[in-house]
C-alpha positions in Angstrom: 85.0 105.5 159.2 84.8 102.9 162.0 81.2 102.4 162.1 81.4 101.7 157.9 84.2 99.9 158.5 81.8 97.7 160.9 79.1 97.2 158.6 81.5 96.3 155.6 82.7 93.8 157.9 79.0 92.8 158.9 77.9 92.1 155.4 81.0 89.9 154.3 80.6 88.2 157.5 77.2 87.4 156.8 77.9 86.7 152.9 80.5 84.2 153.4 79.5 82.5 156.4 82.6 83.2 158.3 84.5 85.3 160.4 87.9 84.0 159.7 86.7 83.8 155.8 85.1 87.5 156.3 88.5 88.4 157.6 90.6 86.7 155.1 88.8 88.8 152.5 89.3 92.1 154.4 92.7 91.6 155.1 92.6 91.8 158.6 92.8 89.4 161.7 89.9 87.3 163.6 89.9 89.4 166.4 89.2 92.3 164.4 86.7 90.8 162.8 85.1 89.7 165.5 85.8 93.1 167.7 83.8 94.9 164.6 80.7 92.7 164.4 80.8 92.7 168.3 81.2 96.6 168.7 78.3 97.0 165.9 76.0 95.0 167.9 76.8 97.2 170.9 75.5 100.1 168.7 72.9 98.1 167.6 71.5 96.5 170.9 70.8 93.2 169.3 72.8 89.7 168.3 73.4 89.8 164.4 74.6 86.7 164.4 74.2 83.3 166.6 77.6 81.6 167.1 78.9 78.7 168.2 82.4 76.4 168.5 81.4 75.4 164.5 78.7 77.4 163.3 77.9 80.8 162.9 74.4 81.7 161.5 72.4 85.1 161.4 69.7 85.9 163.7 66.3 87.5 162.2 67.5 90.7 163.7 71.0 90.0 161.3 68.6 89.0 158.3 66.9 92.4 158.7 69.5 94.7 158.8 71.5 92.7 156.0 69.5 94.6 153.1 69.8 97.7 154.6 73.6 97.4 155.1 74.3 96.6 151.7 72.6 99.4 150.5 74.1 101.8 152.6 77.4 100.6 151.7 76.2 100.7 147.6 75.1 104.4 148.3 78.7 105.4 149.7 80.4 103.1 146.8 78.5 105.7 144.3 79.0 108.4 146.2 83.0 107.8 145.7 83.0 106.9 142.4 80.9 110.3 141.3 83.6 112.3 143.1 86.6 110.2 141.5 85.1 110.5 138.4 84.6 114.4 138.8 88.3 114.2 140.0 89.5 112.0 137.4 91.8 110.3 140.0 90.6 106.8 139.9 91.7 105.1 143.3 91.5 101.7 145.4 92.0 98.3 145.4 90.3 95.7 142.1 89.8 92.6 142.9 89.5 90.1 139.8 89.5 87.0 138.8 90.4 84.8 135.9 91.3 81.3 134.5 94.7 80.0 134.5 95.4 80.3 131.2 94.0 83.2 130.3 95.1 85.0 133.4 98.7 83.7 132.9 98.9 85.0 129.4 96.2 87.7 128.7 95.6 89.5 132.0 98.7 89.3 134.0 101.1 90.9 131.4 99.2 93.9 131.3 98.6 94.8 134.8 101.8 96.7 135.8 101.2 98.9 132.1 97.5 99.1 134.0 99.1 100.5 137.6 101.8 102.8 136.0 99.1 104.2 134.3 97.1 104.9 137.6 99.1 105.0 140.4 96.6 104.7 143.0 94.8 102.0 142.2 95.9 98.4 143.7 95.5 94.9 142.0 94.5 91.7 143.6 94.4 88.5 141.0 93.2 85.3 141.5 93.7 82.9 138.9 91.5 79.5 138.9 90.1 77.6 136.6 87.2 76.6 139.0 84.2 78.7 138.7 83.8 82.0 141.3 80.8 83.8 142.7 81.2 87.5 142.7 79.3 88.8 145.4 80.4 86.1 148.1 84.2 86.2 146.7 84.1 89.9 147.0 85.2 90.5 143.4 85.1 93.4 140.8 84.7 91.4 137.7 86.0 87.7 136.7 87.4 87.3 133.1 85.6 84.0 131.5 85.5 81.7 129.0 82.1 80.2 128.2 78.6 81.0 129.1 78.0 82.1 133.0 75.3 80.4 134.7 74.1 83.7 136.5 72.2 85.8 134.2 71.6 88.3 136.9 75.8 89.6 136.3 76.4 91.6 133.5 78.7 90.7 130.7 81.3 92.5 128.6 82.5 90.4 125.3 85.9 90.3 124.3 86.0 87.7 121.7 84.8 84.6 120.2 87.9 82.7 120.2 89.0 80.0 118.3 90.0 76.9 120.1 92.0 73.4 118.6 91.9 69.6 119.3 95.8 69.1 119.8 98.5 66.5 120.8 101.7 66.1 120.6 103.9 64.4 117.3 104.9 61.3 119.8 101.3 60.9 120.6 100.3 60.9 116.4 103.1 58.3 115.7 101.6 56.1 118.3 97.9 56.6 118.4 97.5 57.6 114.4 95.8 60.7 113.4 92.1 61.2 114.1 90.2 62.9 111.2 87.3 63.8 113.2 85.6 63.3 116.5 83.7 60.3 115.4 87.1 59.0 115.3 87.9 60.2 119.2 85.2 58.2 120.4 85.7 54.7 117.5 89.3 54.9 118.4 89.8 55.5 122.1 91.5 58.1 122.4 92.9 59.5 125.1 91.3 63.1 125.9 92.8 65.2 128.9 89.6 66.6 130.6 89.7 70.0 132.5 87.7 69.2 135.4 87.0 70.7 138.7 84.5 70.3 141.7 81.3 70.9 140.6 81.9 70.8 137.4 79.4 69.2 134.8 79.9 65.8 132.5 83.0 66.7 130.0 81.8 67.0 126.0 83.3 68.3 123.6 81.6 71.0 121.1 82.5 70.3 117.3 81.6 71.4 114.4 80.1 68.5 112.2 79.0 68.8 108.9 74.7 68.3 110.5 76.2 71.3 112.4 77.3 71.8 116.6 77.4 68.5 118.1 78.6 67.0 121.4 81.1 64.3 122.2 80.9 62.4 125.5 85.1 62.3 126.0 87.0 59.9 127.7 90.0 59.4 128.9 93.0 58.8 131.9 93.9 61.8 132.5 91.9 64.9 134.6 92.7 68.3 135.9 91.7 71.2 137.0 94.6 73.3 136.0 94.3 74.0 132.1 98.3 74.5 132.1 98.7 70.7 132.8 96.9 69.8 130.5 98.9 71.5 127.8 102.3 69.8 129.9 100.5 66.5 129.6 99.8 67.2 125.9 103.7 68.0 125.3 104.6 65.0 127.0 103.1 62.7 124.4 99.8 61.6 127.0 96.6 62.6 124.5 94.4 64.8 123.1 94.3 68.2 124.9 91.1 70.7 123.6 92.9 74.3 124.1 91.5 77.9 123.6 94.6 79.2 120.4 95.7 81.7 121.9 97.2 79.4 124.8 99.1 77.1 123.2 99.7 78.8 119.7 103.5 79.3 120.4 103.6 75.4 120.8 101.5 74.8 117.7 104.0 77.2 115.5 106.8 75.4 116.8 105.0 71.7 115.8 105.4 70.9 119.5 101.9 69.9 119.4 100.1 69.4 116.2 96.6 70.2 115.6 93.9 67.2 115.3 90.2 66.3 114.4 90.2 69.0 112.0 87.3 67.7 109.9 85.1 68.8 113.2 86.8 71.8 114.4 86.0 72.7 118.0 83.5 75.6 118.4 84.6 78.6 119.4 84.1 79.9 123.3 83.3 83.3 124.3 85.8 85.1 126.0 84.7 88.3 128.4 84.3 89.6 132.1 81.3 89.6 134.2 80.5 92.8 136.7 77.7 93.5 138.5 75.5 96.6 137.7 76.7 98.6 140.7 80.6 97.7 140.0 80.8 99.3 136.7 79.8 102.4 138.2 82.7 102.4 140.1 85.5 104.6 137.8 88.4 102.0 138.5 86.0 99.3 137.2 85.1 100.5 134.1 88.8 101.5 133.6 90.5 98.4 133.8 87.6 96.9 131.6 87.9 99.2 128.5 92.0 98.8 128.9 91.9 94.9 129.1 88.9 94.2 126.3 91.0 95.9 123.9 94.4 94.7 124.8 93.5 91.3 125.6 91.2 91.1 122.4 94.5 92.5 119.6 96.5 90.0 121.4 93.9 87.0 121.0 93.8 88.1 116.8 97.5 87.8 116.7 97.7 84.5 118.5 95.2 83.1 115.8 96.6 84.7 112.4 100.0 83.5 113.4 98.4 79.6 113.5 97.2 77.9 110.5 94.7 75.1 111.8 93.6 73.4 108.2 
């Protein structure tokens, strides 16, 4: 396995850029890393990549053998999952991704029913509300709300879900009550923004009676953690817009009372994006079937429970 394990390493070095980020993502040390890549250009007769005390970049020798690497190391992914699947004894190591919120409350709760169910398959969860790349992050899938700006990654829906303009009672008493979003902007409201490097000019979606239209936002407050926002909203500081499902505990409990509601929010897709080549991969397709379905009974009880009108 030494000489796969050398051109794994080769291709994250060469996707990420790094050989401390390569080797992050592997899970092993720098000098491994750098004891692979050097020990497959020994084998190789040739510099893959040109380094030096800051940069690292490939050679044209690295840029050719880059395709051919991946493939190779696509053909032995296939190979495994056709004899896993024949064995029905899914194995290895997932690595997904997810937003706060949803992670928090949707993914992470099922995950240990997911690994007593099949013991030889390990998890590894990141949870940001930034947005990821799959194939330089290394990832399986990445659970998302919204519409991904890569239309080259497949997409499994979970659901449309419901989403609500909230604050807090303090806030209401203080503020007044907006009726609509016309009355957001006309009143100055104060809107907590989830924002993040990279991250386009915040508008709201609403639902208006001419149909969908945007509202250019303002406000004091930013973050891009979707949790504080919800703390911020509890505190009495503005106008948070939330997916249901993540704060409908709070909304039940008038902790935070629903706002705007002449132009409800539209609702934002919820589901996981994959490559082609993961979902061949048994493990892959596993945990996808076992999390739409959980994830999506849990999203319909979080919304019946609310009443939003």
């Amino acid at each position: 396995m030494s000489y796969l394990d050398n051109i794994r390493t080769f291709v994250r070095v060469y996707e990420l850029g790094s050989m401390s980020a390569a080797g992050r993502d592997l899970r092993i040390s720098p000098a491994v890393t750098s004891a692979r890549i050097s020990q497959l250009e020994d084998y190789l007769g040739v510099r893959l990549f040109q380094r030096t005390t800051r940069n690292l970049s490939p050679t044209e020798q690295g840029q050719a053998f880059y395709p051919g690497a991946v493939s190779v190391l696509e053909a032995v992914d296939q190979a495994e999952a056709k004899v896993m699947h024949l064995t029905d004894a899914p194995r290895g190591t997932l690595f997904v991704a997810a937003p706060l919120g949803m992670g928090r409350r949707l993914v992470a709760p099922q995950v240990p029913e997911f690994l007593a169910e099949y013991p030889e398959i390990n998890m590894r969860l990141r949870l940001s509300d930034r947005a990821v790349d799959l194939t330089t992050e290394g990832l399986d899938l990445a659970f998302f709300l919204g519409q991904p700006a890569d239309s080259n990654l497949k997409i499994r829906k979970i659901a449309d879900c419901r989403r609500v303009l909230c604050a807090a009672p303090d806030y209401i008493n203080r503020r007044g009550m907006p009726t609509d979003g016309a009355a957001l902007l006309r009143d100055g409201h104060n809107c907590l923004n989830l924002r993040y490097p990279g991250a386009s000019e915040f508008q709201w979606m609403l639902e208006t009676a001419e149909g969908p239209q945007r509202f250019a936002v303002s406000g004091r407050h930013e973050c891009d953690d979707g949790d504080v926002l919800t703390d911020w909203a509890l505190a009495g500081e503005g106008i948070a817009l939330k997916p249901v499902f993540e704060v409908a505990t709070h909304l039940s409990a008038g902790r935070l009372l629903p706002v705007a509601t002449k132009t409800l929010p539209v609702p934002v897709q919820m589901a996981c994006l994959y490559t082609h080549r993961r979902h061949q991969d048994p493990k892959t397709r596993l945990f996808m079937d076992f999390m739409t379905e959980r994830m999506a009974r849990v999203i319909k009880e979080a919304e019946a429970r609310t009443d939003l009108v």
